[in-house]
C-alpha positions, 0 to 999 in steps of 0.5 A, spaced: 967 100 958 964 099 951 970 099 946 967 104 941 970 101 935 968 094 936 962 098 938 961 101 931 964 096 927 958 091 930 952 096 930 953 098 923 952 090 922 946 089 926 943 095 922 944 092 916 939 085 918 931 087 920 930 092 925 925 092 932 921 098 929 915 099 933 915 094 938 921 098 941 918 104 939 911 103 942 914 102 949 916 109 949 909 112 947 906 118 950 898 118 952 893 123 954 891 123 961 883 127 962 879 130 958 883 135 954 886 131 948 890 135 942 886 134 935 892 130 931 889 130 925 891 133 917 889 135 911 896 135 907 901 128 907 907 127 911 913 131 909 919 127 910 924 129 915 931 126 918 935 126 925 942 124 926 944 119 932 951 121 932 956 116 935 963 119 939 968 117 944 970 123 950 975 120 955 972 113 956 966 114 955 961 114 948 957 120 947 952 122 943 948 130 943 941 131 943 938 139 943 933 142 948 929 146 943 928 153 945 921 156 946 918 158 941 910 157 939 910 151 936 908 143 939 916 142 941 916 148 944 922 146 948 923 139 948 929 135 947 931 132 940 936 129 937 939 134 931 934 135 925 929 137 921 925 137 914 928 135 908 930 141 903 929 141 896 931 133 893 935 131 898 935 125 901 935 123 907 942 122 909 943 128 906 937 132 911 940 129 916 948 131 916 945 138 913 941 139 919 946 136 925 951 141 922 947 147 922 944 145 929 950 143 932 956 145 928 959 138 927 961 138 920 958 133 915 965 130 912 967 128 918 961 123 920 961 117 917 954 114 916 953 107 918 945 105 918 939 108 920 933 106 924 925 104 922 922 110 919 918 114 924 911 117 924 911 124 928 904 124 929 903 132 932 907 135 927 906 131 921 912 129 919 916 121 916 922 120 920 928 117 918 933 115 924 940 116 920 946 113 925 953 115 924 959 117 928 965 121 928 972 118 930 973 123 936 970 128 940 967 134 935 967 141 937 959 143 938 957 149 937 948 151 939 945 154 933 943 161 937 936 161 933 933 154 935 938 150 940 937 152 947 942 147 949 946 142 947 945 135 952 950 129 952 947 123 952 952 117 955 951 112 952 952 106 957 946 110 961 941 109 957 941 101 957 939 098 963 931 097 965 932 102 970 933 108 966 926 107 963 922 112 967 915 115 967 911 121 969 905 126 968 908 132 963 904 137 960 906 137 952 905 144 948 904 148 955 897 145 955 896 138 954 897 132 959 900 126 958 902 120 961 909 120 958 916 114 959 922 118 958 929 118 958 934 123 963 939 126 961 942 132 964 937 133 968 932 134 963 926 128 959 927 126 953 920 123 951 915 123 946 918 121 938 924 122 940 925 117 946 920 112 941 926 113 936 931 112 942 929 106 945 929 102 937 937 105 938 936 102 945 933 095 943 939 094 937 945 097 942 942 091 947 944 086 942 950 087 941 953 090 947 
């Protein structure tokens, strides 16, 4: 059993020295499988956005939430993220990264303390830069889906994530049209690939470190 607040003392060291950046994240890349390969190209700079990995304790164990999106016609139509979004107006990426997690999930922003972030993420299908905020808040928070955008909220175990063995593999059809050859993650009987397994698996590589 992982104590949490030694846990969260030494992550919050660890995140302070250099990072794995994308030597843990191109483990997790996704690739196109047959001759229908999605045009990933744009014309406009990528807009910056955040997410938050949110660290808390629940009876023995350290959780931290994900959110399957729900269906809509865009290209994450119905994957699993973690909470966030685009940066509004001047914020900074801290910021944008609480804001979304509280609007999301309902965790209020003043009760999360911000120890680090990961390498910064380009998400190539929608275009966006992304920063990997981590915090944690010091007990088990009340989480509230946002009817509009979440599906559900999943409950990822921390110590679930780190053997080898949870590093799976699978042919997914990504946007309801496009096939890929995708390592995923598993939680709560759903995948966690793409961007968001990429940026999980850099979190992944640290948490080995230390724990």
């Amino acid at each position: 059993m992982i104590d949490f607040e030694k846990l969260v003392h030494d992550l919050e060291q660890r995140l302070r020295k250099p990072l794995p950046g994308p030597a843990a994240q191109e483990v997790m890349r996704a690739f196109p499988v047959g001759n229908k390969i999605p045009d990933f190209t744009h014309k406009t700079p990528p807009r910056p956005g955040s997410v938050l990995i949110v660290l808390y304790p629940d009876a023995g164990r350290i959780i931290f939430p994900l959110i399957k999106r729900s269906d809509y016609s865009g290209l994450h139509s119905g994957q699993v993220s973690f909470p966030g979004g685009k940066a509004e107006g001047k914020e900074n990426y801290i910021e944008t990264a609480l804001r979304e997690c509280n609007e999301e999930i309902g965790i209020d922003k003043m009760e999360v303390r911000v120890i680090g972030k990961l390498s910064k993420f380009f998400v190539i299908p929608s275009n966006f830069i992304v920063t990997p905020v981590v915090g944690y808040v010091s007990r088990k928070p009340l989480l509230i889906a946002d009817p509009v955008e979440v599906a559900r909220i999943l409950h990822a175990d921390l110590e679930a994530i780190l053997p080898d063995t949870a590093m799976l593999k699978s042919e997914i059809i990504a946007a309801q049209t496009y096939k890929m050859q995708a390592p995923y993650f598993e939680v709560e009987n759903e995948r966690v690939w793409g961007a968001t397994a990429m940026m999980l698996n850099e979190f992944r590589t640290v948490l080995k470190e230390i724990v």
